[in-house]
SEDO-736864 format. One record per residue: x, y, z of N, C-alpha, C, O, CB in turn; residue in one letter; residue number from 1. Coordinates in nm, 3 decimals, always signed. Glycine has a CB too. Layout:
% SEDO-736864
@n_u: X | n_v: Y | n_w: Z | ca_u: X | ca_v: Y | ca_w: Z | c_u: X | c_v: Y | c_w: Z | o_u: X | o_v: Y | o_w: Z | cb_u: X | cb_v: Y | cb_w: Z | aa: A | i: NUM
...
This chain:
% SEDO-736864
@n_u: -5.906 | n_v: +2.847 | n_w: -6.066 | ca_u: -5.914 | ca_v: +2.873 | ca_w: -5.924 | c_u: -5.986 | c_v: +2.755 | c_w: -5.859 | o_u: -6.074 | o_v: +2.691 | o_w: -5.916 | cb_u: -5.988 | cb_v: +3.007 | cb_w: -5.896 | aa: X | i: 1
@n_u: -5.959 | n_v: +2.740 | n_w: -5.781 | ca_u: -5.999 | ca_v: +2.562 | ca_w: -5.646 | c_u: -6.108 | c_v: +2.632 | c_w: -5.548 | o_u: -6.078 | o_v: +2.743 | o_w: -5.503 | cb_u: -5.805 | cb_v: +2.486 | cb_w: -5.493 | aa: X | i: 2
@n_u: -6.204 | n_v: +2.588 | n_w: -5.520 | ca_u: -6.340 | ca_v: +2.619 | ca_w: -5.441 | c_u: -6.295 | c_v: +2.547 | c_w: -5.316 | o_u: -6.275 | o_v: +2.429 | o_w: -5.345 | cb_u: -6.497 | cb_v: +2.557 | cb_w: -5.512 | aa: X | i: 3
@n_u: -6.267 | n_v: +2.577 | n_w: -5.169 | ca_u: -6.219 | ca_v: +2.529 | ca_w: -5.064 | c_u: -6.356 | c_v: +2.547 | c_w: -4.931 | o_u: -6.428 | o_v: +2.635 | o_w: -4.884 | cb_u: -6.070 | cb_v: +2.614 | cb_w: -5.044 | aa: X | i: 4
@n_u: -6.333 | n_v: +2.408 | n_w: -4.914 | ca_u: -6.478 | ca_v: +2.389 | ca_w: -4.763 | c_u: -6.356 | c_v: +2.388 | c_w: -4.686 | o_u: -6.254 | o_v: +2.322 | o_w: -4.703 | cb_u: -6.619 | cb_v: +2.205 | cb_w: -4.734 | aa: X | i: 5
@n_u: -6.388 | n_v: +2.485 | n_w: -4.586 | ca_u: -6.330 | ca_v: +2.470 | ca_w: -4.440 | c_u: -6.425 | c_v: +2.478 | c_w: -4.336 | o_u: -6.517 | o_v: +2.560 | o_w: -4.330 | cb_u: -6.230 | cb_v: +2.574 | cb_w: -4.407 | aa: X | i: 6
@n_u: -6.395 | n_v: +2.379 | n_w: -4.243 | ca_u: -6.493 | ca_v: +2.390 | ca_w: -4.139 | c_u: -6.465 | c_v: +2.416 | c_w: -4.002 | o_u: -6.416 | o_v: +2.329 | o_w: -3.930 | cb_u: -6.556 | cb_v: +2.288 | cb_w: -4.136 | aa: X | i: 7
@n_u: -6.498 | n_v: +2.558 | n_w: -3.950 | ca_u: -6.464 | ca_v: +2.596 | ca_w: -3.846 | c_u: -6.563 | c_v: +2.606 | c_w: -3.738 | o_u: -6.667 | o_v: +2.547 | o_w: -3.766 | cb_u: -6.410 | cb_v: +2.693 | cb_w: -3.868 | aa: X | i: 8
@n_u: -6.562 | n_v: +2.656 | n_w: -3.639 | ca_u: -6.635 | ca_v: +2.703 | ca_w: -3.536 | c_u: -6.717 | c_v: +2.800 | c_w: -3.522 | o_u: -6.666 | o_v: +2.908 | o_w: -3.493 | cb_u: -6.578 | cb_v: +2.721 | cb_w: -3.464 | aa: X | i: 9
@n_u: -6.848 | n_v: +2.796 | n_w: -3.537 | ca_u: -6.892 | ca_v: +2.922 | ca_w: -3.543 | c_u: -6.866 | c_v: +3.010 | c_w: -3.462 | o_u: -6.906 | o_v: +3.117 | o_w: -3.507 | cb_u: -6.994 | cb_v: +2.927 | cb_w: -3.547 | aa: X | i: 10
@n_u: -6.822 | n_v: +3.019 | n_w: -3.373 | ca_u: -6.761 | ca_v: +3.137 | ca_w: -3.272 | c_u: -6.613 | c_v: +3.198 | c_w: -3.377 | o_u: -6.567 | o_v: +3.311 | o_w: -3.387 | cb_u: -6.698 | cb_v: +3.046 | cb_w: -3.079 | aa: X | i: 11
@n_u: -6.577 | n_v: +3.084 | n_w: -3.434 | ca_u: -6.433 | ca_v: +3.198 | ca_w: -3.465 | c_u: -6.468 | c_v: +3.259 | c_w: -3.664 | o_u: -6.425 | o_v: +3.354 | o_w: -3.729 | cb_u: -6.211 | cb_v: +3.057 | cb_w: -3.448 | aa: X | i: 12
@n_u: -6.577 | n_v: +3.130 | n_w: -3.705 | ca_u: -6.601 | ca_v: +3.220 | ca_w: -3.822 | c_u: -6.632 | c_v: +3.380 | c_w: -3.799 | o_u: -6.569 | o_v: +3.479 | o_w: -3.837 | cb_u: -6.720 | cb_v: +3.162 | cb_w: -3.893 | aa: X | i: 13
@n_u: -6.780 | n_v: +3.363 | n_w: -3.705 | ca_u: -6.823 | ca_v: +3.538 | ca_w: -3.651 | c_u: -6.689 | c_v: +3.635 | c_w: -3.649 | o_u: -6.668 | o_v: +3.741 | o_w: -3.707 | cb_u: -6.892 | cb_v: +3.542 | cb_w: -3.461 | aa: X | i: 14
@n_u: -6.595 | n_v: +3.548 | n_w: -3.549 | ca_u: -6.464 | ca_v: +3.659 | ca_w: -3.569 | c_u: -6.402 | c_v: +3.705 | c_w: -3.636 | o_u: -6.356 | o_v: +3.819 | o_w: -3.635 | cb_u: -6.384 | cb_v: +3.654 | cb_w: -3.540 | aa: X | i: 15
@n_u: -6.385 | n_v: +3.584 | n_w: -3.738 | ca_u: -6.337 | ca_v: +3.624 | ca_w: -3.885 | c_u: -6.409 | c_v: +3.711 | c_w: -3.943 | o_u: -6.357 | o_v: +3.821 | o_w: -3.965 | cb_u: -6.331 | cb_v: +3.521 | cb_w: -3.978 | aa: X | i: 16
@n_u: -6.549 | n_v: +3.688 | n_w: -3.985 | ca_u: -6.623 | ca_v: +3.765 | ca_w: -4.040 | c_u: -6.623 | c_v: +3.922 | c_w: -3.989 | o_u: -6.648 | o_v: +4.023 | o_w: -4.056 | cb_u: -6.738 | cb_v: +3.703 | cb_w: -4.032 | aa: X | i: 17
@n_u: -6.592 | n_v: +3.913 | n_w: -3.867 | ca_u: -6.596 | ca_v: +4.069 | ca_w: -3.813 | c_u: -6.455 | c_v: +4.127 | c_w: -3.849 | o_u: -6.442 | o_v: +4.245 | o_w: -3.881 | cb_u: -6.625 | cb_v: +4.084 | cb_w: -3.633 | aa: X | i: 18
@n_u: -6.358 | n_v: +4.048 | n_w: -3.844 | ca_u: -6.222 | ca_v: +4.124 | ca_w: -3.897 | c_u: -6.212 | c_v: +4.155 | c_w: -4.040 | o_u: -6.137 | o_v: +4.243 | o_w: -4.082 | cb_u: -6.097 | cb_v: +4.039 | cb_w: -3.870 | aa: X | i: 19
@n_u: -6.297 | n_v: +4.076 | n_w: -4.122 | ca_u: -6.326 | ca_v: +4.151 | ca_w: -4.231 | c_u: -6.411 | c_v: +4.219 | c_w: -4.252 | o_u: -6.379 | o_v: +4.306 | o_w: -4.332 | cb_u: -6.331 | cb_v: +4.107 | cb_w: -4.308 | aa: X | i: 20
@n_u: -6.501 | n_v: +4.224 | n_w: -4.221 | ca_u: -6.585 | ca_v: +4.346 | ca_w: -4.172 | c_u: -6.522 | c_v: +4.485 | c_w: -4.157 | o_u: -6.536 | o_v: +4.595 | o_w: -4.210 | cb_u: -6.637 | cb_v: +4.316 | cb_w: -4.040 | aa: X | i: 21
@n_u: -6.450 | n_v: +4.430 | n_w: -4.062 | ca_u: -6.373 | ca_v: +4.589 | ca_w: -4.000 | c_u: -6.233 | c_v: +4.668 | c_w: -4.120 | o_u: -6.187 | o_v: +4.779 | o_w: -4.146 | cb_u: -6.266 | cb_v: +4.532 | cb_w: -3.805 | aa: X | i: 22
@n_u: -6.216 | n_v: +4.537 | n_w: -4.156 | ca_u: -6.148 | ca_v: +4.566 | ca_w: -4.294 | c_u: -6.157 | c_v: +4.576 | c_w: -4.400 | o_u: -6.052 | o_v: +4.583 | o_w: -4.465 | cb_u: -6.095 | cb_v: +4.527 | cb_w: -4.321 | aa: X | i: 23
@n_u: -6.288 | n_v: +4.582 | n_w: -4.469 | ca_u: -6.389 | ca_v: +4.619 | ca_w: -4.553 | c_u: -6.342 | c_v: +4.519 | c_w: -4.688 | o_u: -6.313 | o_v: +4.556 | o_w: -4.802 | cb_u: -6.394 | cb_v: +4.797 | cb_w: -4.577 | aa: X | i: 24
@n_u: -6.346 | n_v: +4.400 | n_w: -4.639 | ca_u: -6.308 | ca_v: +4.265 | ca_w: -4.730 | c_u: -6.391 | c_v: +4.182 | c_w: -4.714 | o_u: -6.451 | o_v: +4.176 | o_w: -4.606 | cb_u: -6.185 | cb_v: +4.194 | cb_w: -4.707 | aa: X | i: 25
@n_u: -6.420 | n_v: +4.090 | n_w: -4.820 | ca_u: -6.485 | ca_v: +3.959 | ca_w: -4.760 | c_u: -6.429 | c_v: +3.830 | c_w: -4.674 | o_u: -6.309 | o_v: +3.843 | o_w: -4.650 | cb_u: -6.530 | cb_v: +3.902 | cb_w: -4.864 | aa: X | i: 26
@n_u: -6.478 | n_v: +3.729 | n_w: -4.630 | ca_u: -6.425 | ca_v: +3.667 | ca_w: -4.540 | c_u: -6.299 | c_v: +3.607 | c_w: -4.622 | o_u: -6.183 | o_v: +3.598 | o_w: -4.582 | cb_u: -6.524 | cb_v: +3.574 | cb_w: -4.472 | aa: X | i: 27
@n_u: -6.357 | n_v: +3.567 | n_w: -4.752 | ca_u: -6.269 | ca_v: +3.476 | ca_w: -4.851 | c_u: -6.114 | c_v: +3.587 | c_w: -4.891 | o_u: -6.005 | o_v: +3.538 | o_w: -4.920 | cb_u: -6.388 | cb_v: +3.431 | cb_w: -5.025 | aa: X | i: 28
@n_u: -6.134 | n_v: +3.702 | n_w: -4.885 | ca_u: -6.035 | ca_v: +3.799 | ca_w: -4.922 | c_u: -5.958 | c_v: +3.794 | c_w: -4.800 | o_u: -5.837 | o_v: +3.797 | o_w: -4.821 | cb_u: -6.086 | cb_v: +3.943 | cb_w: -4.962 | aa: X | i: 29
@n_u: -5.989 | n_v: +3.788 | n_w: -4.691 | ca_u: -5.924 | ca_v: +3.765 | ca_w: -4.577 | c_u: -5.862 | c_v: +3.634 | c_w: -4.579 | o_u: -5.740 | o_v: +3.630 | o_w: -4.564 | cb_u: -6.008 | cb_v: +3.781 | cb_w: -4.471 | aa: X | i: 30
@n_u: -5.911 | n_v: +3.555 | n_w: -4.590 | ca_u: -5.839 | ca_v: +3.400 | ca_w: -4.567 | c_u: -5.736 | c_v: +3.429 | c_w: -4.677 | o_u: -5.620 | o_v: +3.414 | o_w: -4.638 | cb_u: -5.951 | cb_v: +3.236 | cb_w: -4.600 | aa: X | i: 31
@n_u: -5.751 | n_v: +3.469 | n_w: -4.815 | ca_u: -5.659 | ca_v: +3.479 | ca_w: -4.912 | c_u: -5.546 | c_v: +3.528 | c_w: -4.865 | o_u: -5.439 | o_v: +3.468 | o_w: -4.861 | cb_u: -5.697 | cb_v: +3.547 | cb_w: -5.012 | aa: X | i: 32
@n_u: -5.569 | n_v: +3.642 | n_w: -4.826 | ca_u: -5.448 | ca_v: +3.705 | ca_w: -4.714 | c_u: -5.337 | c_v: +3.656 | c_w: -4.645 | o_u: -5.215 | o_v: +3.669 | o_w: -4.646 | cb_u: -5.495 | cb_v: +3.742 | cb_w: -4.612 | aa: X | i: 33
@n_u: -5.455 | n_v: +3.572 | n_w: -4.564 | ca_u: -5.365 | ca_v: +3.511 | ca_w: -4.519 | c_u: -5.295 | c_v: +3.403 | c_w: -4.532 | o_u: -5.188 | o_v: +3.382 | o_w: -4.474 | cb_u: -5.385 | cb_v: +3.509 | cb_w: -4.455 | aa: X | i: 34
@n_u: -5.362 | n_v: +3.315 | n_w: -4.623 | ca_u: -5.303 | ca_v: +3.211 | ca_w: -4.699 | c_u: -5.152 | c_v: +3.289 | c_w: -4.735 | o_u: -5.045 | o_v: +3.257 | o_w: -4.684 | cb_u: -5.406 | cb_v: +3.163 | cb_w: -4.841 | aa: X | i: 35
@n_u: -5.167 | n_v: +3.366 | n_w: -4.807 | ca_u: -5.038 | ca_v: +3.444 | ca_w: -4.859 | c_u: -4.977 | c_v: +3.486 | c_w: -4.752 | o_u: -4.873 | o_v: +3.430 | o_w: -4.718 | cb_u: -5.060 | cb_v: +3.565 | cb_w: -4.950 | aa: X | i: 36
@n_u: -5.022 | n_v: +3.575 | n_w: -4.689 | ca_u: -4.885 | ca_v: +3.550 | ca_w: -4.559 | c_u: -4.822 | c_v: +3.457 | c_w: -4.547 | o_u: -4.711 | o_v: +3.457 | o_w: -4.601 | cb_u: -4.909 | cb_v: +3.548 | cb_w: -4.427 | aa: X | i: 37
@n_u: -4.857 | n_v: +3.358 | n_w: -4.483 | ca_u: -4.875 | ca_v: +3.202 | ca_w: -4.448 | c_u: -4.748 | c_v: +3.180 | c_w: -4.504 | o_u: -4.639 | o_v: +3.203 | o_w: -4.452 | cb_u: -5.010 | cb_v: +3.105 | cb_w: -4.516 | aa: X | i: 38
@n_u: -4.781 | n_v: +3.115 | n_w: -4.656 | ca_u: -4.682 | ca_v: +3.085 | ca_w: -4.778 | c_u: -4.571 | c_v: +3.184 | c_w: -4.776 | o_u: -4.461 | o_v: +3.131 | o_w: -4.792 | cb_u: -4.756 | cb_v: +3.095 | cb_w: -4.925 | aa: X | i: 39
@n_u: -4.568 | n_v: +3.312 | n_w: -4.761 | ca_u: -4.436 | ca_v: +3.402 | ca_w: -4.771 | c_u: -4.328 | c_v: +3.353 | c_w: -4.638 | o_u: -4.208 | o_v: +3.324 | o_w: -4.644 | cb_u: -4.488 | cb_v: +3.586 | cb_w: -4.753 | aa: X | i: 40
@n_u: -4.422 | n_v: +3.359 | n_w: -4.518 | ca_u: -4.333 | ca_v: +3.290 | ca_w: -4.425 | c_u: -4.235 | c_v: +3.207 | c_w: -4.382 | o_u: -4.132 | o_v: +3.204 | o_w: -4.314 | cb_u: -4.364 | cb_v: +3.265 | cb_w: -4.392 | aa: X | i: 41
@n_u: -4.367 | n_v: +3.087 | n_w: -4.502 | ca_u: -4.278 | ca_v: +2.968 | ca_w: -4.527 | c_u: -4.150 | c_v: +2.941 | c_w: -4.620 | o_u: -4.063 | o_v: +2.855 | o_w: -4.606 | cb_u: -4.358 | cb_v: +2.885 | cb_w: -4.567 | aa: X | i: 42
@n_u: -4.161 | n_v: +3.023 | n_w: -4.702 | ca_u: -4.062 | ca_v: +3.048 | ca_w: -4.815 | c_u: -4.005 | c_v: +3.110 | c_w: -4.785 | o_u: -3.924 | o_v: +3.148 | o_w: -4.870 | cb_u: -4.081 | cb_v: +3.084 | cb_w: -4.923 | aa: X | i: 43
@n_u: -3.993 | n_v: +3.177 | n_w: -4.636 | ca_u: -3.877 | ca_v: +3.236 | ca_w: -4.632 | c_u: -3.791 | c_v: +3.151 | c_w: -4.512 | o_u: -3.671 | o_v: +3.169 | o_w: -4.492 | cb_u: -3.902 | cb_v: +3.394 | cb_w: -4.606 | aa: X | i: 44
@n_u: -3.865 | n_v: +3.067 | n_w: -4.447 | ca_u: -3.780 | ca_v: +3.002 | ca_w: -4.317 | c_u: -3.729 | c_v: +2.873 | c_w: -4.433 | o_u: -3.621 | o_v: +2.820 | o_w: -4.412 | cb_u: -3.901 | cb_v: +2.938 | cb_w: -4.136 | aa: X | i: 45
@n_u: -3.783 | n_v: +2.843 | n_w: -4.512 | ca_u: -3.708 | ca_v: +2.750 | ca_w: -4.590 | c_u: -3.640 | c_v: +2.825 | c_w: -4.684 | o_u: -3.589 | o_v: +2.729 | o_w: -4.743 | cb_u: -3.789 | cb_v: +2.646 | cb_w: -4.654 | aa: X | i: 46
@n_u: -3.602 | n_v: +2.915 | n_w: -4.740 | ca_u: -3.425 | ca_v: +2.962 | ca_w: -4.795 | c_u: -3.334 | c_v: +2.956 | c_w: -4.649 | o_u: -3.219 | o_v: +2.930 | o_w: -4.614 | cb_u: -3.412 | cb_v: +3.173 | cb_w: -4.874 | aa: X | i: 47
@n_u: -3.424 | n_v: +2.985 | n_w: -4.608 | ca_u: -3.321 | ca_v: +3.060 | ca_w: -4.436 | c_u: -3.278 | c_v: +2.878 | c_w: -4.420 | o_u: -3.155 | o_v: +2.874 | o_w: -4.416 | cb_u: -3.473 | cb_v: +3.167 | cb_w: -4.218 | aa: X | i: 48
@n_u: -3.333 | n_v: +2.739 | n_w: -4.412 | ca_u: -3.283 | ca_v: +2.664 | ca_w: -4.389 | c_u: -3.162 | c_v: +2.625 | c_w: -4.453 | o_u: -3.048 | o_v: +2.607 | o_w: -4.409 | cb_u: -3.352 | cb_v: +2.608 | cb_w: -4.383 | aa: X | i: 49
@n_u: -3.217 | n_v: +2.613 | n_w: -4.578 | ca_u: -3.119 | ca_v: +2.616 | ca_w: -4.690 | c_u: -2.990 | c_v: +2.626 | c_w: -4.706 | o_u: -2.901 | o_v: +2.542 | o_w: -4.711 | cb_u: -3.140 | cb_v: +2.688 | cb_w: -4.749 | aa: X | i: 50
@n_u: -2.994 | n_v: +2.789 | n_w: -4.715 | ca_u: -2.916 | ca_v: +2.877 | ca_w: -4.640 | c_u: -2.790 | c_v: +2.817 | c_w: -4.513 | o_u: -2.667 | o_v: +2.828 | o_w: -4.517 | cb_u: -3.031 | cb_v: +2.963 | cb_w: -4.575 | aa: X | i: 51
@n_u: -2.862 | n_v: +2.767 | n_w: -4.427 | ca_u: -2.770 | ca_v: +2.770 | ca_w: -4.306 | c_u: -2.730 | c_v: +2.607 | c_w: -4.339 | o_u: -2.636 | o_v: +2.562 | o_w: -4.274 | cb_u: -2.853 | cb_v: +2.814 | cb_w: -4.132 | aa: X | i: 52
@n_u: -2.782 | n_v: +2.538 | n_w: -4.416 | ca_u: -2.732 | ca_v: +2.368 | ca_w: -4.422 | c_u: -2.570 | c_v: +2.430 | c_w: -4.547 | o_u: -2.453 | o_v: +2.391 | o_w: -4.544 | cb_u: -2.918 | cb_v: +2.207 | cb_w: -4.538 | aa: X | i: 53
@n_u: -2.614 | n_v: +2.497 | n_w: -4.606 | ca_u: -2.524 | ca_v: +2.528 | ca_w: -4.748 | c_u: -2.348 | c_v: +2.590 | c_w: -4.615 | o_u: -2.229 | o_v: +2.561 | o_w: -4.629 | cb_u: -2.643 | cb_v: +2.726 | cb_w: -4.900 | aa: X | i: 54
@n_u: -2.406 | n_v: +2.660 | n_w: -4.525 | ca_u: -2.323 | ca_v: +2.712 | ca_w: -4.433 | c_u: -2.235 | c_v: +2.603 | c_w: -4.310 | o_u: -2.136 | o_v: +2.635 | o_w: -4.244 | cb_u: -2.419 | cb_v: +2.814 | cb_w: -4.367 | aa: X | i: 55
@n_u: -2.296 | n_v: +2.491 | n_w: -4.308 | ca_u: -2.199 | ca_v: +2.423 | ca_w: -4.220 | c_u: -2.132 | c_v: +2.401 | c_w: -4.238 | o_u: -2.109 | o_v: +2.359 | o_w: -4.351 | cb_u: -2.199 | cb_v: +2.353 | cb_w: -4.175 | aa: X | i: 56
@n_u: -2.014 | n_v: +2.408 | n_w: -4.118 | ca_u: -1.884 | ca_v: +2.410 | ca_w: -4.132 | c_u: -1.787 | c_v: +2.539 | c_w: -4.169 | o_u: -1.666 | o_v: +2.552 | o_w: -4.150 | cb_u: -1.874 | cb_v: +2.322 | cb_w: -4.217 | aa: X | i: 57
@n_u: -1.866 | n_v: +2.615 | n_w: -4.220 | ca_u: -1.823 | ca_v: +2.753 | ca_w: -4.229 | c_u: -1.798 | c_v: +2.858 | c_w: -4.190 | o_u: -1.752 | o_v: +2.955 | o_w: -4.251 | cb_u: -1.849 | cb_v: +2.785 | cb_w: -4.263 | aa: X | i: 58
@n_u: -1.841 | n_v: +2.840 | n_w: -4.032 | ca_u: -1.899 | ca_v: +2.894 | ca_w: -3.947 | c_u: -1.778 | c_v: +2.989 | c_w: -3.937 | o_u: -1.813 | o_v: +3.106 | o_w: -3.959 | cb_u: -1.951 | cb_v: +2.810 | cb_w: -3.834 | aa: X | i: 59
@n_u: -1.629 | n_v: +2.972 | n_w: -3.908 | ca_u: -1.520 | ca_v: +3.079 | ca_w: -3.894 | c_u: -1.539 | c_v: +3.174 | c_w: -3.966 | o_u: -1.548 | o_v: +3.292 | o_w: -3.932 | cb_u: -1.396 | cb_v: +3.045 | cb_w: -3.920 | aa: X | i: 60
@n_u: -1.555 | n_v: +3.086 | n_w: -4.174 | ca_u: -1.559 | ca_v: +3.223 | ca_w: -4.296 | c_u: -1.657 | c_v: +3.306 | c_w: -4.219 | o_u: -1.628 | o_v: +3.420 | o_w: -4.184 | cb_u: -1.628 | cb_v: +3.185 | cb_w: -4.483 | aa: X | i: 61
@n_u: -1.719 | n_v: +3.277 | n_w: -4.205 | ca_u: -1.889 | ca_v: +3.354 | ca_w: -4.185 | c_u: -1.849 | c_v: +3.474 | c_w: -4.084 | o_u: -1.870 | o_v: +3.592 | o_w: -4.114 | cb_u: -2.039 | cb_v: +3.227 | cb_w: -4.093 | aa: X | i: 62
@n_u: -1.796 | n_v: +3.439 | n_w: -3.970 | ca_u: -1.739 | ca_v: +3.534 | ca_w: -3.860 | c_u: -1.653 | c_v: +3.597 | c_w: -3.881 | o_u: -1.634 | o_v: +3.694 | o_w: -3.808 | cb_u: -1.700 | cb_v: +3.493 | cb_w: -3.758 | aa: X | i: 63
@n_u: -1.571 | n_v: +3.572 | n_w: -3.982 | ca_u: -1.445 | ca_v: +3.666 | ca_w: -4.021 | c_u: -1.496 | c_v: +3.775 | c_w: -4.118 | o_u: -1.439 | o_v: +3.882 | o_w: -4.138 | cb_u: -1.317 | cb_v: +3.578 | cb_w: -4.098 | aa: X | i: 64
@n_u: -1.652 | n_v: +3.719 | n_w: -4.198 | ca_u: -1.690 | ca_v: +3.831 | ca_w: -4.322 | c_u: -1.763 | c_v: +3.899 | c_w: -4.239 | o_u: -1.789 | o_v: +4.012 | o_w: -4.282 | cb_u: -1.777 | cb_v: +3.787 | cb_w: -4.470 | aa: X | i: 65
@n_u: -1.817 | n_v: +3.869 | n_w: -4.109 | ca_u: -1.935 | ca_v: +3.952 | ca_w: -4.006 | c_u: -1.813 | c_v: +4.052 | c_w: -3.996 | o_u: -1.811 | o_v: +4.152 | o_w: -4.068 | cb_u: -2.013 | cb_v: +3.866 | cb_w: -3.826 | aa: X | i: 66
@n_u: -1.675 | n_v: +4.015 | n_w: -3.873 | ca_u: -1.588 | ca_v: +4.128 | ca_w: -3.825 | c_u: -1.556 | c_v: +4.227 | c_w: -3.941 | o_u: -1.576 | o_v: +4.348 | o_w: -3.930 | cb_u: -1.453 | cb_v: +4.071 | cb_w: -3.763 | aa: X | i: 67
@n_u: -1.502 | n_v: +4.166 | n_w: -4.056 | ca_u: -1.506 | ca_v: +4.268 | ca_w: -4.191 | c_u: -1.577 | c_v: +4.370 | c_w: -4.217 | o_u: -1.537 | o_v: +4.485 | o_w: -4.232 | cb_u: -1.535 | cb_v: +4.215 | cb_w: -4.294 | aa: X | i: 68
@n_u: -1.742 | n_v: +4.308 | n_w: -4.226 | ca_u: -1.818 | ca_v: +4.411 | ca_w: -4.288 | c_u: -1.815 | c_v: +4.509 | c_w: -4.138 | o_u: -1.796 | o_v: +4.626 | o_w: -4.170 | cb_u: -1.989 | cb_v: +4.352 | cb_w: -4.361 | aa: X | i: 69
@n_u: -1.827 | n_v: +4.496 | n_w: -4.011 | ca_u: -1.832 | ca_v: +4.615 | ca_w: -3.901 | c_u: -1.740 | c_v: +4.682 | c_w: -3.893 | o_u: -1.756 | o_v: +4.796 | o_w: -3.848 | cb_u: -1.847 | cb_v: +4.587 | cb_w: -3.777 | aa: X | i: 70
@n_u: -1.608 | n_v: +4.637 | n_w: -3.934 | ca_u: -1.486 | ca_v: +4.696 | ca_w: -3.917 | c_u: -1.500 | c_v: +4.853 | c_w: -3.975 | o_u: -1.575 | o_v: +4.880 | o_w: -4.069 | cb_u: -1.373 | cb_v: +4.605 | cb_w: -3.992 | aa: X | i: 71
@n_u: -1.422 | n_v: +4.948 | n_w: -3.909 | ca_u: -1.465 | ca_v: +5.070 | ca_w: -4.007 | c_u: -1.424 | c_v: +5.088 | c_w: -4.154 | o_u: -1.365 | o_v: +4.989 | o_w: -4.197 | cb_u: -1.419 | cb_v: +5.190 | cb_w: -3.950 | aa: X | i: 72
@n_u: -1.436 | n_v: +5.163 | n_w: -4.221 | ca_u: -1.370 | ca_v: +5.151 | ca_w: -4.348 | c_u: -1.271 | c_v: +5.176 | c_w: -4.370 | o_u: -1.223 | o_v: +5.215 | o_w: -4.263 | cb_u: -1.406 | cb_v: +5.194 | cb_w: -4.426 | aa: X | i: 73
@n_u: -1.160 | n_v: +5.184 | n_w: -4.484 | ca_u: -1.070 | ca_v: +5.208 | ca_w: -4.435 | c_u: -0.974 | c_v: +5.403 | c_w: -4.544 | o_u: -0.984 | o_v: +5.434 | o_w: -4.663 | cb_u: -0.999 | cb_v: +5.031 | cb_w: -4.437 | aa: X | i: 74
@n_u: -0.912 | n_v: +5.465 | n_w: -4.448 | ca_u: -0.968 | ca_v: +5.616 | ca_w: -4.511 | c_u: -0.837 | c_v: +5.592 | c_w: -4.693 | o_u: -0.837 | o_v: +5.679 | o_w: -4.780 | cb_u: -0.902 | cb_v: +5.822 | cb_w: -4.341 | aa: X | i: 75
């Protein structure tokens, strides 16, 4: 595990500290948090880029499998 100095403001540490407070975590369990949010976010707008570079030019298939899947089924 990596030991991390961050240096903030004491006005927004207090805040931090009070949101964990109120969330019965420490400050460091909080930042962890959100570090991990953070990272999930990111890993997900980068497949999503991915994703849509892998898709250019495709753009018709793509609209023809959208009308497909809404279409009703068929009896």
């Amino acid at each position: 595990m990596t030991a991390l100095t961050v240096r903030l403001p004491d006005d927004k540490y207090r805040r931090l500290k009070a949101l964990a407070q109120a969330r019965g975590m420490s400050v460091n369990r909080l930042v962890d948090e959100m570090a991990t949010l953070m990272l999930a976010e990111f890993d997900t707008e980068t497949r999503f880029v991915m994703r849509a570079q892998r898709g250019r030019g495709r753009e018709a298939e793509g609209l023809a499998l959208l009308e497909k899947a809404s279409s009703p089924p068929l009896p």
